[in-house]
C-alpha positions as MATLAB code, in Angstrom:
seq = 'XXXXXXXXXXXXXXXXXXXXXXXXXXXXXXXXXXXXXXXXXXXXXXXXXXXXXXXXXXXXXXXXXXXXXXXXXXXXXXXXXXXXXXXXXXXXXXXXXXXXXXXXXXXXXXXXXXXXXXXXXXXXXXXXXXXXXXXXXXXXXXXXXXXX';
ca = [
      29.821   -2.965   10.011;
      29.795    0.101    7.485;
      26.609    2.134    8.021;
      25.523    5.675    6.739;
      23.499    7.902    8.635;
      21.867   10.466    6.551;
      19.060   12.857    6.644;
      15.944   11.439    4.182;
      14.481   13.711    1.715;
      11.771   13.227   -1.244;
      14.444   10.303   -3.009;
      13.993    8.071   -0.052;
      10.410    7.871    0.029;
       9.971    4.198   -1.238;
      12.369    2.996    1.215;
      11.795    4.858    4.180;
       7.304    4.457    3.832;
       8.015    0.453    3.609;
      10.241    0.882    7.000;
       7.762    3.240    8.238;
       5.008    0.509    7.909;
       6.737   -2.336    8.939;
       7.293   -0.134   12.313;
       3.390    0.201   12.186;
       2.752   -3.206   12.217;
       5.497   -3.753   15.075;
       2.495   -1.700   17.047;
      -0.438   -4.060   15.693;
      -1.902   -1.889   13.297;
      -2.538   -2.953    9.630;
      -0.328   -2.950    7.124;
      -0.983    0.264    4.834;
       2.242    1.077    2.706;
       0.632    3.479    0.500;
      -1.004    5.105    3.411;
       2.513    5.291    5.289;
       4.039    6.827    2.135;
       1.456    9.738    1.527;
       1.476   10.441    5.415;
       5.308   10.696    5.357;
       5.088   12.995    2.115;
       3.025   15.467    3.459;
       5.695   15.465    6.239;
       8.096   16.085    4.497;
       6.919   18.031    1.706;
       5.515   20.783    4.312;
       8.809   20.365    6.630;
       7.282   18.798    9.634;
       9.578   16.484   10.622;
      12.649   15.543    9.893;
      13.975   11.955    9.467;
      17.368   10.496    9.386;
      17.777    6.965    8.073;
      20.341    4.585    8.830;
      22.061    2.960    5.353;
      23.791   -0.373    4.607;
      25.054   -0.684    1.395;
      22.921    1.896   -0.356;
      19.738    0.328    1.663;
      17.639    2.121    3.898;
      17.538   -0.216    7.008;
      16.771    2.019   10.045;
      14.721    5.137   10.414;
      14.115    8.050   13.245;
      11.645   10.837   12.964;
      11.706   13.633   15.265;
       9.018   16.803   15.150;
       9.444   20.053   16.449;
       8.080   20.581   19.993;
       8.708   23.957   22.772;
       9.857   23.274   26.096;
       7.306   25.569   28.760;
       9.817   25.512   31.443;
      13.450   25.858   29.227;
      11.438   28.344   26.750;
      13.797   27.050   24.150;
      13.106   24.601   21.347;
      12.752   20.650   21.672;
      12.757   17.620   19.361;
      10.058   14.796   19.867;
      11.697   11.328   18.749;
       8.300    9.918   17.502;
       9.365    7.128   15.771;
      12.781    4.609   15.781;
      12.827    1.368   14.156;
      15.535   -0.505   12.392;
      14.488   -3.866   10.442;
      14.292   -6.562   12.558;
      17.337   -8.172   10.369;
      19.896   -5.444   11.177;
      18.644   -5.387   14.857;
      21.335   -6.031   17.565;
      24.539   -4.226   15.684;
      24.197   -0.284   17.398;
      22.473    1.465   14.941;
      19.560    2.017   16.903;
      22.433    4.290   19.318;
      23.923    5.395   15.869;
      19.827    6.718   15.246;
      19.434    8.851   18.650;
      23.199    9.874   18.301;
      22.446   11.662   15.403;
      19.200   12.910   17.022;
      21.632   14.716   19.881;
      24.042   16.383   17.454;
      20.825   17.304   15.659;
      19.729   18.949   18.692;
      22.843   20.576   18.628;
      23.000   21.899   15.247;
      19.526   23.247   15.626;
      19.861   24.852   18.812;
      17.418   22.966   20.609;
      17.232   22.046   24.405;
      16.861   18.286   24.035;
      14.797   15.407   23.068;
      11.850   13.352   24.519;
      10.084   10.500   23.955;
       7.099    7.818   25.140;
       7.273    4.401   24.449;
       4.986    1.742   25.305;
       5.426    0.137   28.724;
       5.584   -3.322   26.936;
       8.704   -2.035   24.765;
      11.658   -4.183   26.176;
      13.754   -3.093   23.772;
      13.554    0.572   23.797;
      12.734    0.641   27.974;
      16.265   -1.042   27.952;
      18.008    0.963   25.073;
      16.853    4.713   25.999;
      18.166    4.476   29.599;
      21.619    3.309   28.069;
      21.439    6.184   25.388;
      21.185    8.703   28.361;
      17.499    8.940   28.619;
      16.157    9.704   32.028;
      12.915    8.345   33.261;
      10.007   10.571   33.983;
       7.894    9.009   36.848;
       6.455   12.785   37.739;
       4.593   13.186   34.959;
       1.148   11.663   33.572;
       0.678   11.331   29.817;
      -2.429   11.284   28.832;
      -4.652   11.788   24.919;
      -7.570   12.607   23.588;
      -8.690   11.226   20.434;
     -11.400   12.664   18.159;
];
């Protein structure tokens, strides 16, 4: 399969807020596309975060988003992976791999430490695919949030 993985800018707004929404309804929330697109704007128009989309034939098909984090213990730069979703019919040919890949030579070419990530506990899919991607499990750690 021919696939591009490139890094999304202002141009692939359309494509990459309908992704971005059907990846918010994969977590049962409402579908919002507009709302998607002007929260993804503001990312990008203020440069925080930066999102690489995988592409099939000119079509946006897969997404990542990773923000800017600081490791306390390396004192060096980190990349959150927030967000990875590839539509449901282009599921099941590696470009969810191709999509953290990219994120690792991204960590490389900004001279950051690494990447993390949390994913639901109920996430087959990406509790099977980090682990194969070279994720390590953190059972030392609590995660917890607080919500205004």
């Amino acid at each position: 399969m021919n696939y591009k993985i490139k890094k999304a800018g202002l141009e692939d707004l359309d494509e990459l807020a309908e992704l971005f929404d059907l990846y918010r309804v994969f977590y049962r929330q409402e579908p919002d596309v507009q709302k998607a697109k002007a929260f993804l704007k503001e990312r990008l128009l203020n440069s925080e975060s930066d999102v690489f989309l995988a592409m099939i034939g000119g079509k946006a098909v897969g997404f990542v988003q990773l923000y800017k984090l600081f490791h306390y213990t390396k004192l060096e730069k980190q990349w959150l992976l927030s967000d990875l979703f590839v539509h449901p019919d282009f599921r099941g040919k590696g470009l969810s791999v191709a999509l953290i890949e990219r994120c690792k030579h991204w960590c490389n070419e900004t001279g950051a430490c690494g990447l993390m990530l949390e994913t639901g506990k109920t996430n087959e899919i990406g509790n099977t695919l980090y682990p194969r991607c070279g994720f390590v499990y953190d059972d030392l750690h609590n995660y917890y949030h607080w919500w205004k």
